[in-house]
Structures are given as C-alpha cells and as structure tokens.
GUBARO-468326 format. One record per residue: residue in three letters; z negated, y negated, x negated of N, C-alpha, C in turn. Coordinates in steps of 0.05 Angstrom, whole numbers, plus 5000, padded with zeros to 4 digits. Layout:
N
ALAZYXZYXZYX;...
//
This chain:
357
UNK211933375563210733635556210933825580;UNK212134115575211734295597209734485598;UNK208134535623206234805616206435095635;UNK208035245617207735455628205835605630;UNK206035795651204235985660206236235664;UNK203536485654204636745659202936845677;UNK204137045696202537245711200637425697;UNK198137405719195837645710194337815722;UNK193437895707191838135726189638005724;UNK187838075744184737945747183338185736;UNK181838085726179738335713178038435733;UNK177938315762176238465782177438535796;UNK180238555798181538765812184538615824;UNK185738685846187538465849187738415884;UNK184638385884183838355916183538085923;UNK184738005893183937605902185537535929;UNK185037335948186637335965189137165965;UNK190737135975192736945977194636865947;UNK194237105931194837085908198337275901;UNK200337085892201837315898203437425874;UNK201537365849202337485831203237185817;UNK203036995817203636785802201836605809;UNK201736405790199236205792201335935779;UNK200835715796201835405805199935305774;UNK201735045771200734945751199634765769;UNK196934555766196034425788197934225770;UNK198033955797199333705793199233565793;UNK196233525781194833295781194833285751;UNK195832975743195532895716193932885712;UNK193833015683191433075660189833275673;UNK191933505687190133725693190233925671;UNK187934135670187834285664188034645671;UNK189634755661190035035659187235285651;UNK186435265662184035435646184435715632;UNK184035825610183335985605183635985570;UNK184336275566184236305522184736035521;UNK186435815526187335555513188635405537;UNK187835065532188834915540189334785536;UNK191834595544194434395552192134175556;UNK193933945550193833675550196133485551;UNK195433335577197833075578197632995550;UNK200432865537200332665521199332475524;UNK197832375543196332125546194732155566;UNK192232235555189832265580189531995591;UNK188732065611187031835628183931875626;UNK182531665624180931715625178331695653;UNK177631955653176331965676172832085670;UNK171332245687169632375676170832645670;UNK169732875652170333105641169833295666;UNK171833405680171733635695169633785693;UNK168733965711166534195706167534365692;UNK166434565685167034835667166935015693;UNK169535155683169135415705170635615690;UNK168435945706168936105688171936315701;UNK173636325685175836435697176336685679;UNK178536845695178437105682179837015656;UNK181237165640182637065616185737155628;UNK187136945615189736925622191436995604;UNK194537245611195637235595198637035593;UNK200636925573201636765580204636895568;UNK206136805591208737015580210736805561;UNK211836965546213536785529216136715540;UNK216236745556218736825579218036505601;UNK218136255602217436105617218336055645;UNK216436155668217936135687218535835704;UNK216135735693214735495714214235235690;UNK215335045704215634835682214134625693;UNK213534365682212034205696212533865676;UNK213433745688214833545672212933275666;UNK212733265645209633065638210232765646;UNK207432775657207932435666207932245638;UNK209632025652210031815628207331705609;UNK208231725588205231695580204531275585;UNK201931395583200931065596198231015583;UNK198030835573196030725549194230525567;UNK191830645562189730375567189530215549;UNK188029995547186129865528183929915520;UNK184429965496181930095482178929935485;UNK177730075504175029875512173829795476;UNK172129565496170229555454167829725463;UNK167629805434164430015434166130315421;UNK165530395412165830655397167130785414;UNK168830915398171331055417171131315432;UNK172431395456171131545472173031805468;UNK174531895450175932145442175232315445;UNK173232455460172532735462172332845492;UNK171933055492170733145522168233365533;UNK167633435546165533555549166033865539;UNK167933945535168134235528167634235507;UNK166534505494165034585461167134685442;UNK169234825463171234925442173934675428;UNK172734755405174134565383177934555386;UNK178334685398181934715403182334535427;UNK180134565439180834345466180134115461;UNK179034015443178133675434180333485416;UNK180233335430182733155420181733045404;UNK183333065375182232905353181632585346;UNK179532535341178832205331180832105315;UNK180831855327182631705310182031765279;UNK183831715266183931615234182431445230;UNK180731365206179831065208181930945198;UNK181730705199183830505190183430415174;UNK186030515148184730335118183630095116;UNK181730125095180929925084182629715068;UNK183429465084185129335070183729245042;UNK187129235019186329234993185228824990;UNK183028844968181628624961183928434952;UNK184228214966185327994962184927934933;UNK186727964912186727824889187527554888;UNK186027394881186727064880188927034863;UNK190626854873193226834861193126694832;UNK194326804810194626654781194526494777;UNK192126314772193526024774195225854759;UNK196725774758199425644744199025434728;UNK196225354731195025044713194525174687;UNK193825434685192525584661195025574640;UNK196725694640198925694625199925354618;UNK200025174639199924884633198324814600;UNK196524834616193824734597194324834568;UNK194525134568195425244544197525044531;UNK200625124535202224914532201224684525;UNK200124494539199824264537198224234504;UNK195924444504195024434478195924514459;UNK197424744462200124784445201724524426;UNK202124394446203724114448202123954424;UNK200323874437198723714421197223774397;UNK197724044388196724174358198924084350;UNK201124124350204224114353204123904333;UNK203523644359204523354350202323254327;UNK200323344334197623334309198823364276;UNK199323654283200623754255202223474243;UNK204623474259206923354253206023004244;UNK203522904252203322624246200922664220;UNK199822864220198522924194201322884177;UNK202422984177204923194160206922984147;UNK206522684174207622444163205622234147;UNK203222324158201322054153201322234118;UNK200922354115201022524081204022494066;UNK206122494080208622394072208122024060;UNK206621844078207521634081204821604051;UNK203521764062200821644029202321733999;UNK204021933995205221983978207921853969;UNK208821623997210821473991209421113972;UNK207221233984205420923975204420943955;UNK203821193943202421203922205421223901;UNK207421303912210221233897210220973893;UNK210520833913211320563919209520413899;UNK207120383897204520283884205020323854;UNK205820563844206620673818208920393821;UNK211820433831213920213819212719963821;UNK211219893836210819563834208919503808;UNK207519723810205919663780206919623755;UNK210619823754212319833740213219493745;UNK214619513759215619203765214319063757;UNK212318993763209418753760209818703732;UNK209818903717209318923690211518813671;UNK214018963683216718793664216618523682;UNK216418443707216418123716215217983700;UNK211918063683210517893671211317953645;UNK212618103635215218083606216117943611;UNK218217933633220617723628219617513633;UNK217617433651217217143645215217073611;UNK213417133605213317103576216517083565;UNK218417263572220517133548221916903556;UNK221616883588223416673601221716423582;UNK219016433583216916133575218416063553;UNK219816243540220316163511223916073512;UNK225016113532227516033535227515743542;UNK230015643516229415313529231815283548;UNK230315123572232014963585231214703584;UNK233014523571233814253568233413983591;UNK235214143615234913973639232514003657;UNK231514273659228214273667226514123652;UNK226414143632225014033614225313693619;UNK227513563617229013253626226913143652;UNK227413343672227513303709224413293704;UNK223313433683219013413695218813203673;UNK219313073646219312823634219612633647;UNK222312553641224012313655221112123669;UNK219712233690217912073707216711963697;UNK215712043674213611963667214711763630;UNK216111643628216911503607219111283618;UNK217711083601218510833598220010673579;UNK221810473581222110323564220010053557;UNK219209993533217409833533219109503522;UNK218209303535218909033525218108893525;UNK216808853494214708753483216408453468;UNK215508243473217208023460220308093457;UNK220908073435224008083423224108363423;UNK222608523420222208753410223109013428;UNK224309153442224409403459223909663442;UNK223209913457221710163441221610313468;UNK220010493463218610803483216110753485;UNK215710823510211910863519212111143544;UNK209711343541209911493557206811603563;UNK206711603597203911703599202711913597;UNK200211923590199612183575196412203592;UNK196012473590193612543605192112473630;UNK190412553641189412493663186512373674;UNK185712273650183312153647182311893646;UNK184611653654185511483660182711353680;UNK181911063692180211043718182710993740;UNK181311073762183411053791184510883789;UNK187310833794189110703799190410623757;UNK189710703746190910643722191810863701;UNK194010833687194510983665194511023644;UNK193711143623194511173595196811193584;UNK198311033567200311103563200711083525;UNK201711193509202111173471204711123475;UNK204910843450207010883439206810813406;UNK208910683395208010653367206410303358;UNK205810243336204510033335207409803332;UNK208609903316211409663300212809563328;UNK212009753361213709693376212609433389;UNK210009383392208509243394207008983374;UNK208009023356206908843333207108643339;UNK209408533344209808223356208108053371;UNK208008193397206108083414203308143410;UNK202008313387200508333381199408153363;UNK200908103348200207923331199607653331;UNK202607583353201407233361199007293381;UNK197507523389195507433399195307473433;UNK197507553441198407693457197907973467;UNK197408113492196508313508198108453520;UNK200608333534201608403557204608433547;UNK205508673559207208813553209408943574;UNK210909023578213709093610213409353610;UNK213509523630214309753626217209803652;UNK219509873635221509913651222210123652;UNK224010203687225210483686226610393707;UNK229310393702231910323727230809953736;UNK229710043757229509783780226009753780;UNK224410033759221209903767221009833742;UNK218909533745217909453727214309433724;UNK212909463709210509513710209709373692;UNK207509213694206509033674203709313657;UNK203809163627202009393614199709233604;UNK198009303587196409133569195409263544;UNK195509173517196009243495192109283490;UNK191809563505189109613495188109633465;UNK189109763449188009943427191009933404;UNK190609803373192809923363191010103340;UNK192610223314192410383286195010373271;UNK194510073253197209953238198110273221;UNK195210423211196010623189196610813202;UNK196610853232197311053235200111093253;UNK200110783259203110743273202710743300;UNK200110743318199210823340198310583355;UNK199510623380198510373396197910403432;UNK195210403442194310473467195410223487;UNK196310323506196610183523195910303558;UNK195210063576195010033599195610003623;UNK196210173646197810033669196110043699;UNK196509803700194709743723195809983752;UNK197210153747199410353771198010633762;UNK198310793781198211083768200411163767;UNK201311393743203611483731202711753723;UNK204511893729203212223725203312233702;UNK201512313682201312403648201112663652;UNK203312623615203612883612202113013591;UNK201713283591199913423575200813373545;UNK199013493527198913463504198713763490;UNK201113823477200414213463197814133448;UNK197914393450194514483433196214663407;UNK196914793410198714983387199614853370;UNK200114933347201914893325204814903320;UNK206814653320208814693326209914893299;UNK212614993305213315103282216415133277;UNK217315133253220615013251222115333266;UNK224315153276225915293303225215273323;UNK222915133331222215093360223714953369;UNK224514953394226714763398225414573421;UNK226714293429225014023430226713893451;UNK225513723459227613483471226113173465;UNK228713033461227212773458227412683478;UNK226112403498226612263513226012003500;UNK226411813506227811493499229811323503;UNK229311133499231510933500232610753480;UNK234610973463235610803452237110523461;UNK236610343428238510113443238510063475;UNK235409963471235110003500236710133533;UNK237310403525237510553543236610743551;UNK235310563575232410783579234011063593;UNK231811203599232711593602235011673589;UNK233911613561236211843543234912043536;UNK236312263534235012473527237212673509;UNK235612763481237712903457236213113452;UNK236613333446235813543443236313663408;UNK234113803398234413943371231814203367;UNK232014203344228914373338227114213314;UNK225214363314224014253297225114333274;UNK224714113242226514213220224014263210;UNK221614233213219214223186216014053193;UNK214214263186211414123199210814073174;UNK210713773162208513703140206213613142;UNK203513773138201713613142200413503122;UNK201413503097200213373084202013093070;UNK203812993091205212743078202212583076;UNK203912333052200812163046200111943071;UNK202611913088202511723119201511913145;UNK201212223134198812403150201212543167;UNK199512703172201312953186203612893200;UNK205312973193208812913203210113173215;UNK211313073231213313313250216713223243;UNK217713353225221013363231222713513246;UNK224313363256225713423274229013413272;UNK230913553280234313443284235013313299;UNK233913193329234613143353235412893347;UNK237712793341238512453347237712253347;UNK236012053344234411893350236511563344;UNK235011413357236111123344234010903350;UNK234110673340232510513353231810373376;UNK229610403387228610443415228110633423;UNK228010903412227111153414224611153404;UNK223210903387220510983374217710943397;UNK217011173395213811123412215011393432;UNK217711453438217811673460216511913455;UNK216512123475215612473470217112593458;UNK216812803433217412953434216913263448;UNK218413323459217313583486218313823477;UNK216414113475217414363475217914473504;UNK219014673505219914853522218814833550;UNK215214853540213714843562213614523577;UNK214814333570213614143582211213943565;UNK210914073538208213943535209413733507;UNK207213513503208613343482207013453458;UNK209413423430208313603409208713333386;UNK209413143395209412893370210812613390;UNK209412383379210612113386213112063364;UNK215612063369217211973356216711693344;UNK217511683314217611473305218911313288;UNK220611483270222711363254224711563248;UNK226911443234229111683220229911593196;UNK230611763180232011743157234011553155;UNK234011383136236411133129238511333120;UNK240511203121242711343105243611623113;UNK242611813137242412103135242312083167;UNK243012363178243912453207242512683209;UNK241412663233238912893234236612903227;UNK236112693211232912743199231012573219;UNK229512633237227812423251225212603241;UNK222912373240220512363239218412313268;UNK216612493271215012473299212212493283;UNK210012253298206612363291205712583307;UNK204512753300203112993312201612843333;UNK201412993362200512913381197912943381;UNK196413123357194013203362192412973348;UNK194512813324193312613315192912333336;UNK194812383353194012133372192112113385;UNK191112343392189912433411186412423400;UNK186612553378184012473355183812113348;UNK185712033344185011763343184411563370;UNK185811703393184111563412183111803436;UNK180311773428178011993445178911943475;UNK178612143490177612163514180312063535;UNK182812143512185312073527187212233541;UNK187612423514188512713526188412853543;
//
C-alpha cells in the first residue's frame, strides 16, 4: 500500500518552522497520517492506540508525489479472549472492521441407515414366501380332496369287482385250499372219502363225515377203527357215530386237521362245484361240474344233483362251491347214465350231528 501526501497551507499561517512546503510520510510501520482521513498498514501490529492530536486539516493532491512502500504484511496469533479489532479513535472510517462471525456449521444429519431398507426387503421376502406356501398348502388340500374323491371312486368298483370275482370259479384255488383237508378212507375191504369239517373238535383231534355204506363193514363186525390216507400220511380214525337212513357216518382222529367250513346258503342249479375224492382208490382226484338240481323233497331226504364225474371211492367226499365252502357229502350216481351224481345236503349232516359244524 502507498500513502501519499499533498502540500498545505496551515490555517495559522505559514510561520510553521522548518516546514518547506511538503510533509514526509513518517516511517514507522502502522503509522499514521493525520488529518480528514487515515491510512492503514495492511496488517497492523498491534501496539497501544497512539494519542489524538489536533492537526490542521489536510489537503491531498491527486497528483502523487511521495510514495511509501508497505511493509510485508505479518500476522500474529490471534490471542484467546475476544478480539481486539478496534482502536481508540471515534471516527468510524478509521476503525478496522470486526471479523465476520464464522458460520455456524450445518447440523450433522445422521447417516441413512442401510439396515432399514434390509428389514423392509427382508419382510417383503417373507410375505412373499408366506403367500406362496399358503398358495401351495391350498393347492395341495384341493389335490387331496381330488385324490380322496378317486379313491372313494376306486374303493368302490375294487369292492364290485371283488363281489363279482367271489362268484368267479376257479377250480385250482378251490383244489390247493381242499386237497388238505381230505382223505382216503380204508375201512376193511372197503375204500371211500372222509373229509374234515369244522372247528369244534377237542385239542389235538378232528371231525371228520363220510358216508355210512363206506364204513358198514367194519361197523358191523363190531369194529371201530378205520385208515385215513393221503400220499405217504396215514392216520388211524375211530368210527364215532353212524345214520344207516341217512347214509351218514362220524368219525375221529386222534391228529388235528384243518376243517373245512360248511355253506349256510342254498345251493342253486348252475352253481358250479368241485368234487374231491378218490376214486378207485385214487386219492386227490378232483372233477369239476355244476349243480344240475336241489331236491328237497326226495323220500331218502334232501338231495343235491350234480354233473361232476364221480366213481366209486368218491362216496363220503366234499362237494365245494366257489368259495371254498362244502355244500353236500357225495354219495352215489346213477347206474346206467353219465353225469348224474347224487350229494346229501351238508346242512343235513350237520343237523344230524350237533355241535360239529
């Protein structure tokens, strides 16, 4: 910064002494010029505030004669305690202005936190997957309540077709659950059929029917004991119980032998049958027919006819329906004629000896 000065006249005359028409800038930093206005270093020092002195008024030429080259500016440290910016003079042109205050720095906003948007998401997510296993678990009840509908369907024709299967004959099923349980009987001179029947037998023994004529022999001389053969087993029997009129004869085995049931129903022509026996003594034969005719009122008592083959040694065997169950004791056939066999109703055997069936 330069400060010029112009020449002046003194207002009290120009008797000042040693004055020669120009006035020295003093050269002392951070001096002052006195008069209408004053100069300032760019960088005061700070000292105490000069006195006030009263000087004439100065005029200042625009014309600069006298220059004065500003010292380097030079910064203190700003003491602590309220800042010392002013100076003792009243006129407001000569006072160096107060600092600025120093903004107020802006309020720290806490940063967004990044878990919030997570969280969202995450529950997002999980309404999401909610929905979606509702959406299956209601898919899967409407596949079940499908599913439940066909099996009930199914269930229903399964228990049709077996009702019609019950009524389909098979021959060799029928053979395979018999067979076990029938015998050849050899009674004196005499051979026939015996087969065990029911389950009411005491432990360790069986019931078994066959006819009386098969037995007559050894019945007659007075005799009990009777064979029961099948392949390689032989079983001794004993001639419990006969009924000359009814052709019926109980017998005993000291063995248990699985018996077979006895129908309750009414047979009826077309049913179809199997015989088991041994003809001419050959035991496990087995011929198959239907029934030809239920008489119940022959005068030798209720009769079952049949087509199935028969010969002698077939008398006393089962006749068997479909199910397995025995529906007459075979007992004779027609002389002279093919096809005609005669069986007693099983229900009559069964009435003639109590507590067998």
């Amino acid at each position: 910064m330069t400060t010029t000065y112009d020449p002046f006249i003194p207002a009290e005359g120009a008797d000042q002494p040693g004055y020669d028409g120009h006035r020295r800038a003093e050269g002392r930093a951070g001096g002052v010029a006195w008069g209408g206005e004053q100069s300032w270093d760019p960088e005061p020092r700070w000292s105490a505030p000069a006195p006030q002195r009263t000087v004439p008024e100065q005029r200042w030429s625009p014309d600069p004669r006298w220059e004065q080259p500003a010292p380097a500016p030079r910064w203190d440290p700003e003491p602590a305690g309220p800042p010392r910016w002013q100076t003792g003079m009243s006129d407001s042109r000569s006072a160096v202005p107060l600092p600025l205050p120093e903004p107020e720095p802006e309020p720290v906003r806490p940063a967004r936190s990044r878990a919030k948007p997570v969280l969202v998401g995450l529950v997002v997510l999980l309404v999401l997957v909610a929905g979606w296993q509702a959406y299956r678990i209601e898919l899967m009840s409407s596949d079940n309540a499908s599913m439940h509908s066909v099996l009930a369907t199914e269930k229903e024709r399964t228990d049709r077709l077996e009702k019609e299967l019950a009524g389909v004959f098979d021959p060799e099923a029928v053979s395979s659950s018999v067979l076990p349980s029938v015998f050849r009987v050899r009674a004196g001179e005499f051979t026939g059929t015996a087969f065990a029947v029911g389950s009411k037998a005491d432990n360790g023994t069986s019931n078994l029917f066959t006819n009386y004529h098969v037995v007559a022999e050894v019945w007659v001389d007075g005799g009990r004991t009777v064979s029961l053969e099948r392949g390689n087993t032989k079983i001794e029997a004993t001639i419990v119980r006969v009924n000359k009129g009814k052709d019926l004869a109980l017998l005993r085995a000291d063995q248990e032998i699985d018996g077979l049931s006895a129908a309750t129903g009414q047979v009826k022509p077309g049913q179809q049958v199997v015989v088991v026996g041994a003809p001419l003594g050959l035991d496990d034969s087995v011929t198959t027919g239907v029934i030809s005719a239920y008489r119940p009122n022959d005068k030798d008592g209720t009769t079952i006819q049949f087509d199935a083959p028969i010969n002698p040694g077939n008398s006393g065997g089962p006749v068997v329906n479909a199910s397995n169950q025995v529906v007459g004791v075979a007992t004779a056939k027609a002389k002279d004629a093919e096809g005609i066999g005669l069986a007693i109703d099983i229900k009559v055997a069964c009435t003639t000896y109590k507590n067998i069936c």
